[in-house]
BAFI-3210 file (N, C-alpha, C; in Angstrom, 3 decimals, decimal comma, padded with zeros to 6 digits):
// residues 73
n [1|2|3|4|5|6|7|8|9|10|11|12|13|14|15|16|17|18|19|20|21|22|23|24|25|26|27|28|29|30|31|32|33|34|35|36|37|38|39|40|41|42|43|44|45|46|47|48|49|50|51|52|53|54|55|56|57|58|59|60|61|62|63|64|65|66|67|68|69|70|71|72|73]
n.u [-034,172|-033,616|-033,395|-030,985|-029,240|-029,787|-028,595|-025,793|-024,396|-024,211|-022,639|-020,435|-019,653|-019,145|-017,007|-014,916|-014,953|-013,803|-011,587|-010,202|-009,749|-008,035|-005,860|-005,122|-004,817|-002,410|-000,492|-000,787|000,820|002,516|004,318|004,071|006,076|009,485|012,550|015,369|017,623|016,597|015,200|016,996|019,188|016,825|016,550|018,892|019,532|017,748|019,251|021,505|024,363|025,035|024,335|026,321|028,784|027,466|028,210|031,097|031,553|029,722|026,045|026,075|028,154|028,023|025,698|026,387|028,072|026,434|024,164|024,334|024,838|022,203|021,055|022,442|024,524]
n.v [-073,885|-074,303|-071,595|-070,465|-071,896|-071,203|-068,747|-069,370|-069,970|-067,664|-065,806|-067,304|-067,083|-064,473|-064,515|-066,154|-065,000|-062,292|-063,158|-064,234|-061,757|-060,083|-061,586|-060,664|-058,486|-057,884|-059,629|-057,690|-055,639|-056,435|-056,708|-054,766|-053,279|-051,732|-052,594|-050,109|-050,963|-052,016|-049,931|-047,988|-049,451|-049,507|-047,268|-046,468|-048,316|-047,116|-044,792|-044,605|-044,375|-044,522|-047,198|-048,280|-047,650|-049,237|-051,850|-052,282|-051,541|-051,961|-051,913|-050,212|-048,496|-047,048|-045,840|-044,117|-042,331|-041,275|-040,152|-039,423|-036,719|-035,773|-037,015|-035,782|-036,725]
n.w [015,008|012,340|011,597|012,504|010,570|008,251|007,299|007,002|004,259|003,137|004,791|004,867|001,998|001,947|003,622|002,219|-000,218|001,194|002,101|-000,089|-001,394|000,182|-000,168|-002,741|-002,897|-001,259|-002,629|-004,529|-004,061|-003,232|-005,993|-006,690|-005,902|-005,869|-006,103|-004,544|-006,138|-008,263|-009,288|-009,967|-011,825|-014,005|-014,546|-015,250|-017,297|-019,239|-020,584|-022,457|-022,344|-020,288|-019,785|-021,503|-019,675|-017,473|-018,486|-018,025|-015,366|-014,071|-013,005|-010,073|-010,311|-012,390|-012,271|-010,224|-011,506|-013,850|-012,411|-009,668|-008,797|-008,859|-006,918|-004,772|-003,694]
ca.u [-032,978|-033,787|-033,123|-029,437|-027,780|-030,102|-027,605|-024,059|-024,016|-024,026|-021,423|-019,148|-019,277|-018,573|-015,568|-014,231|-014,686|-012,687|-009,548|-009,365|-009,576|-007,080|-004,507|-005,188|-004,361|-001,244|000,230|-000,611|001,942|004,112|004,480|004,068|006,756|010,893|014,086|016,096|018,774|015,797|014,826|018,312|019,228|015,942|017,323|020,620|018,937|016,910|020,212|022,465|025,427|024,896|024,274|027,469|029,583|027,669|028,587|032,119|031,744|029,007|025,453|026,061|029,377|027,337|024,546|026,440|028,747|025,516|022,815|024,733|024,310|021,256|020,883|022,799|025,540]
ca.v [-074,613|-074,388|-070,139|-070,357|-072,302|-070,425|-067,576|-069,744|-070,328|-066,038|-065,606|-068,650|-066,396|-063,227|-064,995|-066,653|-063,181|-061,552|-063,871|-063,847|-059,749|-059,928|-061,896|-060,204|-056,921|-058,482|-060,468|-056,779|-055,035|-056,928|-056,922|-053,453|-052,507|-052,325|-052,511|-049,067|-051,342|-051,937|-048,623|-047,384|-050,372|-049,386|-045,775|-046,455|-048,690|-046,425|-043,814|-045,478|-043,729|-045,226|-048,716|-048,831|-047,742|-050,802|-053,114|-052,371|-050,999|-052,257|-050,559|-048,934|-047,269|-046,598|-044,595|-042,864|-041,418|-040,450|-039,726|-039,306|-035,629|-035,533|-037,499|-034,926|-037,282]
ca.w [014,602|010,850|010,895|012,618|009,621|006,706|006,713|006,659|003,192|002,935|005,625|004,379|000,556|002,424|004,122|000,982|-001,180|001,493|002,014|-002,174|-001,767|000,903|-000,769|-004,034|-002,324|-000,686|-003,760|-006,198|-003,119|-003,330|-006,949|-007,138|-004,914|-007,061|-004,756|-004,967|-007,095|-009,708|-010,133|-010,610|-012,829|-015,046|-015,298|-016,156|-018,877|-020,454|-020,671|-023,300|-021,846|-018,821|-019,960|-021,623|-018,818|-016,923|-018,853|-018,370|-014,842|-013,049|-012,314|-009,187|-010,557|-013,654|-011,814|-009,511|-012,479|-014,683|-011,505|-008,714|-008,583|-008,708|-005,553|-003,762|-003,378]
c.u [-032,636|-032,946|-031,566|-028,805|-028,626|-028,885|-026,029|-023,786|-023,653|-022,715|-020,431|-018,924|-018,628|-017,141|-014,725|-014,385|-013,583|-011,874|-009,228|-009,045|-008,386|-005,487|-004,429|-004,347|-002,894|-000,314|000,419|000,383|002,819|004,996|004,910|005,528|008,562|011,309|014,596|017,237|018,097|015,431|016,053|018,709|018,334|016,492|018,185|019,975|019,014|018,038|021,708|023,752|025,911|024,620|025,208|028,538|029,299|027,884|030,125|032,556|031,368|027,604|025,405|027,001|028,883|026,592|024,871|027,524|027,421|024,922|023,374|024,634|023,185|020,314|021,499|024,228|026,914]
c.v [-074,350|-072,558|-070,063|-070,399|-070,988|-069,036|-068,066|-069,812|-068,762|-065,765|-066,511|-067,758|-065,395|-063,783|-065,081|-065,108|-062,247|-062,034|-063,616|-062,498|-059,576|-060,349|-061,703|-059,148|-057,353|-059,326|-059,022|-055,714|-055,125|-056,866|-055,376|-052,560|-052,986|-052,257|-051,039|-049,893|-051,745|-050,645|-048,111|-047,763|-049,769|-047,997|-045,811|-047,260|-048,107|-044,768|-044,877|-045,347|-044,696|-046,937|-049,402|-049,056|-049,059|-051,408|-053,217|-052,323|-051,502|-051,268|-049,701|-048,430|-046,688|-045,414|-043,695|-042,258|-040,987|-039,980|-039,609|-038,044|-035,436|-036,148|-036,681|-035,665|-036,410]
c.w [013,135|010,246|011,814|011,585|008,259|006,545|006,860|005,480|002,819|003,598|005,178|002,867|001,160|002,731|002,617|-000,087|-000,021|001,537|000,688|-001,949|-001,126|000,632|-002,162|-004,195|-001,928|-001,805|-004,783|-005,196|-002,969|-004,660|-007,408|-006,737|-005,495|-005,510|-005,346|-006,162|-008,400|-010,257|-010,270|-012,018|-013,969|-015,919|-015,722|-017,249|-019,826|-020,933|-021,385|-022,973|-020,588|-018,926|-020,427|-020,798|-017,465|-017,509|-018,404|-016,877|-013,441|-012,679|-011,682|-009,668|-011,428|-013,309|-010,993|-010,087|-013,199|-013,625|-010,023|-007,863|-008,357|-007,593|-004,008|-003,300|-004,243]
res [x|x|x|x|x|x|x|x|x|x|x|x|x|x|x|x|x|x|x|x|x|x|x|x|x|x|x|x|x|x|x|x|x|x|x|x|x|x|x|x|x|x|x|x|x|x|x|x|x|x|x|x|x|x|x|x|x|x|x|x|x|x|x|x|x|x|x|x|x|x|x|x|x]
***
């Protein structure tokens, strides 16, 4: 009776270390992961040209006058 439970307190850590790992992994995926309208947005940022014409314009008209070509569009 006594050698059943001696190994729950091991298996109950194992458990609890994997759910944390699991929603560690699942929270740094989610985080990790832009929208296509953020990574555009960031590029037109970092292109001063392109950050003025959004302001005036709008990002997407912004990026697909500077980067539009280069999408094949």
């Amino acid at each position: 009776m006594v050698n059943q439970f001696c190994n729950f307190p091991i298996i109950l850590l194992f458990l609890i270390i994997a759910f944390f790992s699991l929603l560690f992994l699942v929270t740094f995926l989610h985080k990790r992961r832009k929208t296509t309208q953020e990574l555009q947005r960031e590029e037109c940022e970092d292109y001063n040209p392109c950050e003025r014409y959004a302001m005036r314009h709008g990002y997407v008209a912004a990026y697909k006058r500077f980067f539009g070509q280069r999408r094949g569009e």
